[in-house]
C-alpha positions as CSV (number, residue, x, y, z in Angstrom):
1,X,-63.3,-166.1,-11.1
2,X,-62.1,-166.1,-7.6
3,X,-63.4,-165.2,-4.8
4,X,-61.2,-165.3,-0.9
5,X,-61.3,-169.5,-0.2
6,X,-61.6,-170.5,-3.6
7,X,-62.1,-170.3,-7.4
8,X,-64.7,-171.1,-9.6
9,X,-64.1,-172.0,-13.6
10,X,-66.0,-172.6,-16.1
11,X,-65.6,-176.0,-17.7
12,X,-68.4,-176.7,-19.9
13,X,-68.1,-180.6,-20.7
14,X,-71.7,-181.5,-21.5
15,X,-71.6,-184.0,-23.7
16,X,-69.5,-186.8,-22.3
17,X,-70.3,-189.6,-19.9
18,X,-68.8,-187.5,-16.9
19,X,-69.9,-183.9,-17.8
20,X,-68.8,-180.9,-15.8
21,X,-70.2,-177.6,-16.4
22,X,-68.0,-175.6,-13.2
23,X,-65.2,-176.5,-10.8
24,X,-65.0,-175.4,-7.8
25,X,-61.4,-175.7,-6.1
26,X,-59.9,-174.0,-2.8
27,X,-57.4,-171.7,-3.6
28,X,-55.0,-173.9,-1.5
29,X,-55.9,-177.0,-4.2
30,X,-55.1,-175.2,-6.6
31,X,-51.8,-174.1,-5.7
32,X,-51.0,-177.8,-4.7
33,X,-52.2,-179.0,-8.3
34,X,-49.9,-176.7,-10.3
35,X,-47.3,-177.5,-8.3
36,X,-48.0,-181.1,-9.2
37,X,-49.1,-180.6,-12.9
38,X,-46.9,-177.5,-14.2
39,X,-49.4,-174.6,-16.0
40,X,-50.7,-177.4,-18.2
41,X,-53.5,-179.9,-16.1
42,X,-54.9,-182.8,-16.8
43,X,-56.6,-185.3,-15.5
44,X,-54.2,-188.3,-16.4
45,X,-51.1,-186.5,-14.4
46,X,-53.4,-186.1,-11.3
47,X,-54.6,-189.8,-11.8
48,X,-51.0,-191.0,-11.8
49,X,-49.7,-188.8,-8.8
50,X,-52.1,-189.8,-6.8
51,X,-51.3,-193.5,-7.7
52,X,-47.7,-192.7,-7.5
53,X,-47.8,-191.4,-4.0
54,X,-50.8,-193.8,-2.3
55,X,-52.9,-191.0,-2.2
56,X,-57.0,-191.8,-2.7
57,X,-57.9,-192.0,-6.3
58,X,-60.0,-188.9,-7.8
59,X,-63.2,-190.7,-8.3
60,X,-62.7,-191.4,-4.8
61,X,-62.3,-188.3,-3.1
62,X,-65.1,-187.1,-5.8
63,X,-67.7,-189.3,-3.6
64,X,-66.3,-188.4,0.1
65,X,-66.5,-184.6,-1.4
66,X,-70.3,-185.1,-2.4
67,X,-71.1,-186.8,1.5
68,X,-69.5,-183.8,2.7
69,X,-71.2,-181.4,0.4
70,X,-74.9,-182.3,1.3
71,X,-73.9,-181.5,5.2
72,X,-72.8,-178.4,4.5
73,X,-75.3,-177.0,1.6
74,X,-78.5,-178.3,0.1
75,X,-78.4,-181.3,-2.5
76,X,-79.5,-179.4,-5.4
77,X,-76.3,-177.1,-4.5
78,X,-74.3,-179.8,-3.8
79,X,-75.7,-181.3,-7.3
80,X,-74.9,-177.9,-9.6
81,X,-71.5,-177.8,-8.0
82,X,-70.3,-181.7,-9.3
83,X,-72.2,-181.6,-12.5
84,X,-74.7,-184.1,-11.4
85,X,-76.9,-183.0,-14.4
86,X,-78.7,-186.4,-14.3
87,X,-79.8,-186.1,-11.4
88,X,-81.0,-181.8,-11.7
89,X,-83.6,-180.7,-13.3
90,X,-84.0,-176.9,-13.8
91,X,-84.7,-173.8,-15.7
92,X,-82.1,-171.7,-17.0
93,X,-83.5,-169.0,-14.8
94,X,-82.9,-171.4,-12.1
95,X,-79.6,-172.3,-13.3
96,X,-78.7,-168.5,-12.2
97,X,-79.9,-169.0,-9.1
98,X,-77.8,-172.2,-8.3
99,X,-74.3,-170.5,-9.4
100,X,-75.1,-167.7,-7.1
101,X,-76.1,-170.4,-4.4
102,X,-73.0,-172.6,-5.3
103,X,-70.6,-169.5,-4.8
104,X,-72.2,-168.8,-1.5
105,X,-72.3,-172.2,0.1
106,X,-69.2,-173.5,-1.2
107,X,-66.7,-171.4,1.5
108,X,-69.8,-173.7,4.0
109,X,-68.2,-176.8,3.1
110,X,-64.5,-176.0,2.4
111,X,-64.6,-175.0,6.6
112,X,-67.1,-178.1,6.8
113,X,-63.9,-180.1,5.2
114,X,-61.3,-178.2,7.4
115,X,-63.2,-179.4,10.7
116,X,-63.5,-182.6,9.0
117,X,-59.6,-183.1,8.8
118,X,-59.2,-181.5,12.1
119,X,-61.6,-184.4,13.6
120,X,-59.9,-187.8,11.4
């Protein structure tokens, strides 16, 4: 589902060590990945781009996403949107709640990470 700034799909890993239930990507990511990956992604072809090119790893940008998250949206927010299950404990009703929450917060922290780019 898309909305203007970015698109939301639905994963659904939940039973490996690194589940992900959604990802959240800018449009504007998401045109740079399948320009990098063809229709097809996966995560070994970004991996080896990035590696390729000198660019920060995934895991990486994974944990400077997450410092920029909780300044732009609450942590349970933040949590929902990298699968930080662990660390969430909810009801499904709640669960609801957060992807609503998630879809409205998110266009908070991709402008959060514009200024942020700006700034560096």
């Amino acid at each position: 589902m898309c909305f203007d700034s970015f698109c939301r799909y639905y994963i659904g890993i939940r039973e490996t060590m690194k589940p992900c239930e959604w990802a959240y990507l800018s449009k504007e990511t998401i045109d740079m990945i399948r320009e990098i990956a063809g229709a097809r992604m996966r995560r070994q072809v970004i991996q080896k781009y990035a590696r390729e090119h000198g660019l920060l790893p995934p895991k990486t940008m994974r944990k400077i996403s997450w410092r920029l998250m909780i300044k732009a949206m609450p942590r349970e927010v933040a949590r929902f949107i990298q699968s930080r299950f662990g660390e969430l404990k909810i009801s499904e009703a709640r669960y609801e709640d957060l992807l609503s929450e998630a879809d409205q917060h998110y266009p908070r922290y991709l402008e959060r990470l514009q200024r942020e780019l700006r700034i560096g």
